[in-house]
DRENDO-1510 file (C-alpha; in Angstrom, 1 decimal, always signed):
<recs>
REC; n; res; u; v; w
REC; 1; UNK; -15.5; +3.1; +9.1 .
REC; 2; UNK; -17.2; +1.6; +12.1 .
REC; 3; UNK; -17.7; -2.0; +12.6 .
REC; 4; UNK; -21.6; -1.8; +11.8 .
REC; 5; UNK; -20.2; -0.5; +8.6 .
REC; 6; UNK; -17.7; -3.1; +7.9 .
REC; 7; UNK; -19.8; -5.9; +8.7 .
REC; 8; UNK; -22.5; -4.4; +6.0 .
REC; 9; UNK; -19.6; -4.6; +3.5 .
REC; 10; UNK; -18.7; -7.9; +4.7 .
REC; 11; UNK; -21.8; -9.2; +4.2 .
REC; 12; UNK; -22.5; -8.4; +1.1 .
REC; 13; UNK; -19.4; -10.0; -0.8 .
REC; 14; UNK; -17.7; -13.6; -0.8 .
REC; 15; UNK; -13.9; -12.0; -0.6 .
REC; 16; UNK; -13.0; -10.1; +1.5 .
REC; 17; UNK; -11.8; -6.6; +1.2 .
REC; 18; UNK; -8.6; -5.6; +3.8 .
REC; 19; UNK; -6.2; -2.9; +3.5 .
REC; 20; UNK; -3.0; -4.1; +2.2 .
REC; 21; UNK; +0.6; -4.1; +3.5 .
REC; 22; UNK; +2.5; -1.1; +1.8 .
REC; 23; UNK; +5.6; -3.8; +1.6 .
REC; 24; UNK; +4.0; -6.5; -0.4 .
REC; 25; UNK; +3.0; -5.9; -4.0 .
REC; 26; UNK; +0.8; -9.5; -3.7 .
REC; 27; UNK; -1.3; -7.6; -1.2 .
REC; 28; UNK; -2.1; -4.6; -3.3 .
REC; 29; UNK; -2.8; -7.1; -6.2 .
REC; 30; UNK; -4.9; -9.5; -4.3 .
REC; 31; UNK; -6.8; -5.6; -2.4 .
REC; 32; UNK; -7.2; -4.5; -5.9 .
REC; 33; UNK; -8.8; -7.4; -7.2 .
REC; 34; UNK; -11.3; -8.0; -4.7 .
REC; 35; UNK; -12.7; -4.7; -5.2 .
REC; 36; UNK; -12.6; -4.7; -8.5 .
REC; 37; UNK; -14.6; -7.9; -8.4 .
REC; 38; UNK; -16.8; -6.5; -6.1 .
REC; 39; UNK; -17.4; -3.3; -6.5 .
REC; 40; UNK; -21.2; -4.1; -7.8 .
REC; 41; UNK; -22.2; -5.2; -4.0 .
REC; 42; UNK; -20.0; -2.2; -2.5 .
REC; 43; UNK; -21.7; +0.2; -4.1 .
REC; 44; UNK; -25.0; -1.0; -3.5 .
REC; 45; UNK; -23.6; -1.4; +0.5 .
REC; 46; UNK; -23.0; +2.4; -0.2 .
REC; 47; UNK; -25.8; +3.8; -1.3 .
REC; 48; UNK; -27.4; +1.5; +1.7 .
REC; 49; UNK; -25.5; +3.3; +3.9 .
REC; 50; UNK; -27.0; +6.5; +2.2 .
REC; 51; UNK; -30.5; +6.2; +3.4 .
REC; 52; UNK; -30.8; +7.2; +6.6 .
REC; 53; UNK; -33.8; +5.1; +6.7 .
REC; 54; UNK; -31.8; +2.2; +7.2 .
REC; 55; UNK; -30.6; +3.2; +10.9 .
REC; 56; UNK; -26.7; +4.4; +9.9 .
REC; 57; UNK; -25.2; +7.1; +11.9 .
REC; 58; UNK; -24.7; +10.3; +10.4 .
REC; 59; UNK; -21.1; +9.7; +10.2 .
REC; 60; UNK; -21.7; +6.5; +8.3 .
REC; 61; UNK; -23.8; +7.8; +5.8 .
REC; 62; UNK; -21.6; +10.7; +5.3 .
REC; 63; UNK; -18.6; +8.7; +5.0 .
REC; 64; UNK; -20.7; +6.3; +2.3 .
REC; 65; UNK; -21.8; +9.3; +0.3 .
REC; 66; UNK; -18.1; +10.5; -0.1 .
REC; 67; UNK; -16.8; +7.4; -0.9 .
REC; 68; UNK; -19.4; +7.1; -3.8 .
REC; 69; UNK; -19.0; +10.7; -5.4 .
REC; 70; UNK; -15.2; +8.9; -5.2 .
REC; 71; UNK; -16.9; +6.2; -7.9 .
REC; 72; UNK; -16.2; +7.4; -11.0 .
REC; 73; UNK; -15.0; +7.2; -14.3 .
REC; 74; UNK; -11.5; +7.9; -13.2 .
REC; 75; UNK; -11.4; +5.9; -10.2 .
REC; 76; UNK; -12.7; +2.7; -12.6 .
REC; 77; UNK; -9.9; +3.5; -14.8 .
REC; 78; UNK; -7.3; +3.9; -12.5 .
REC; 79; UNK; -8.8; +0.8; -10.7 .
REC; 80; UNK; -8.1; -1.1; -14.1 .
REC; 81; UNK; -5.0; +0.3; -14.6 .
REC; 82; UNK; -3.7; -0.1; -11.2 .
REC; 83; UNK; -4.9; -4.4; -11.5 .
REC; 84; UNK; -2.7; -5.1; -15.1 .
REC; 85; UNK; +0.2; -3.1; -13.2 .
REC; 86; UNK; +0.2; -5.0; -10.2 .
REC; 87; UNK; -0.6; -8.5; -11.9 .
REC; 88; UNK; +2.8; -7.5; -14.5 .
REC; 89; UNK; +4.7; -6.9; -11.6 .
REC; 90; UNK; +3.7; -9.2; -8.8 .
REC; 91; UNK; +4.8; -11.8; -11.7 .
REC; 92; UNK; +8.3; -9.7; -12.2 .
REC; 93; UNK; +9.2; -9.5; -8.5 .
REC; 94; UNK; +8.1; -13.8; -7.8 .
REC; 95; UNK; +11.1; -14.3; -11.1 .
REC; 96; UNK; +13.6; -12.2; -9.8 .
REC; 97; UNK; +12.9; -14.1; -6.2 .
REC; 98; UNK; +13.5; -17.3; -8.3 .
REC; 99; UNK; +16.4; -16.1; -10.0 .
REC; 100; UNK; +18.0; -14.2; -6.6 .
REC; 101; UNK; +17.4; -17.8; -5.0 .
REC; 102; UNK; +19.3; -19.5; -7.8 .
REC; 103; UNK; +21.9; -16.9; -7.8 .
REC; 104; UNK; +22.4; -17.3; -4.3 .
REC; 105; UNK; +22.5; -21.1; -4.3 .
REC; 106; UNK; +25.1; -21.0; -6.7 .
REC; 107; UNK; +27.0; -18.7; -4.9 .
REC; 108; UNK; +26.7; -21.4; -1.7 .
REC; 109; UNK; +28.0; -23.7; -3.8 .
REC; 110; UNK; +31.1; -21.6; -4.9 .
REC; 111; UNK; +31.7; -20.8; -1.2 .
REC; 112; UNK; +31.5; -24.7; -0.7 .
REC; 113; UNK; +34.1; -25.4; -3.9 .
REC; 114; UNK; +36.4; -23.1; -2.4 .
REC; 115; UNK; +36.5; -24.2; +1.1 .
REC; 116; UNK; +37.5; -28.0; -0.8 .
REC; 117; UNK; +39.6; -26.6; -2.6 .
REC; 118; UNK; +41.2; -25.1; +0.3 .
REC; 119; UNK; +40.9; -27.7; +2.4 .
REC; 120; UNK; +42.9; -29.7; -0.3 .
REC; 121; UNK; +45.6; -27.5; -0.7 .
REC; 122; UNK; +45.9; -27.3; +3.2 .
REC; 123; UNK; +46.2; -31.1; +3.7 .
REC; 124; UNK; +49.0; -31.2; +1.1 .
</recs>
């Protein structure tokens, strides 16, 4: 997408759409739902783009009709779909960091129990 492009898009919306990091799932979650919430003023950016009219290059407007044939019934649902699984497990991984922290800050301080304990039974 060129930068003319982008900044069409841009304009448009109050989030911001970015492409998200394959190693995060808070990234796909947060992508997901700014399109979802706008995908109203996207697709209306699209068809823009459409009209050649409006001074897009040929690419640009090709690229914009693709991505709306893309727009449909199945992308919506998968779109939906894709949100509750993300929000379900963004909320899964953030407990297991909680409970991987705890684990492992109990584990210090069985490391740290030992070493008195053997420190104890070295000074004897």
């Amino acid at each position: 997408m060129s930068t003319l492009s982008w900044e069409a898009l841009l304009d448009c919306m109050k989030t911001t759409l970015k492409t998200h990091c394959d190693t995060r799932w808070s990234s796909g979650r947060q992508a997901v739902t700014a399109l979802q919430k706008n995908l109203p003023s996207v697709h209306k950016v699209l068809e823009h783009m459409t009209d050649r009219a409006n001074k897009w290059t040929a690419d640009a407007a090709f690229g914009a009709m693709i991505l709306l044939r893309h727009i449909d019934d199945k992308f919506l649902c998968l779109l939906e779909m894709w949100s509750e699984v993300l929000v379900k497990l963004v909320r899964k991984v953030k407990k297991m960091a909680g409970e991987m922290a705890e684990y492992e800050a109990h584990l210090i301080c069985a490391g740290k129990s030992f070493e008195l304990e053997c420190l104890k039974v070295y000074d004897r």
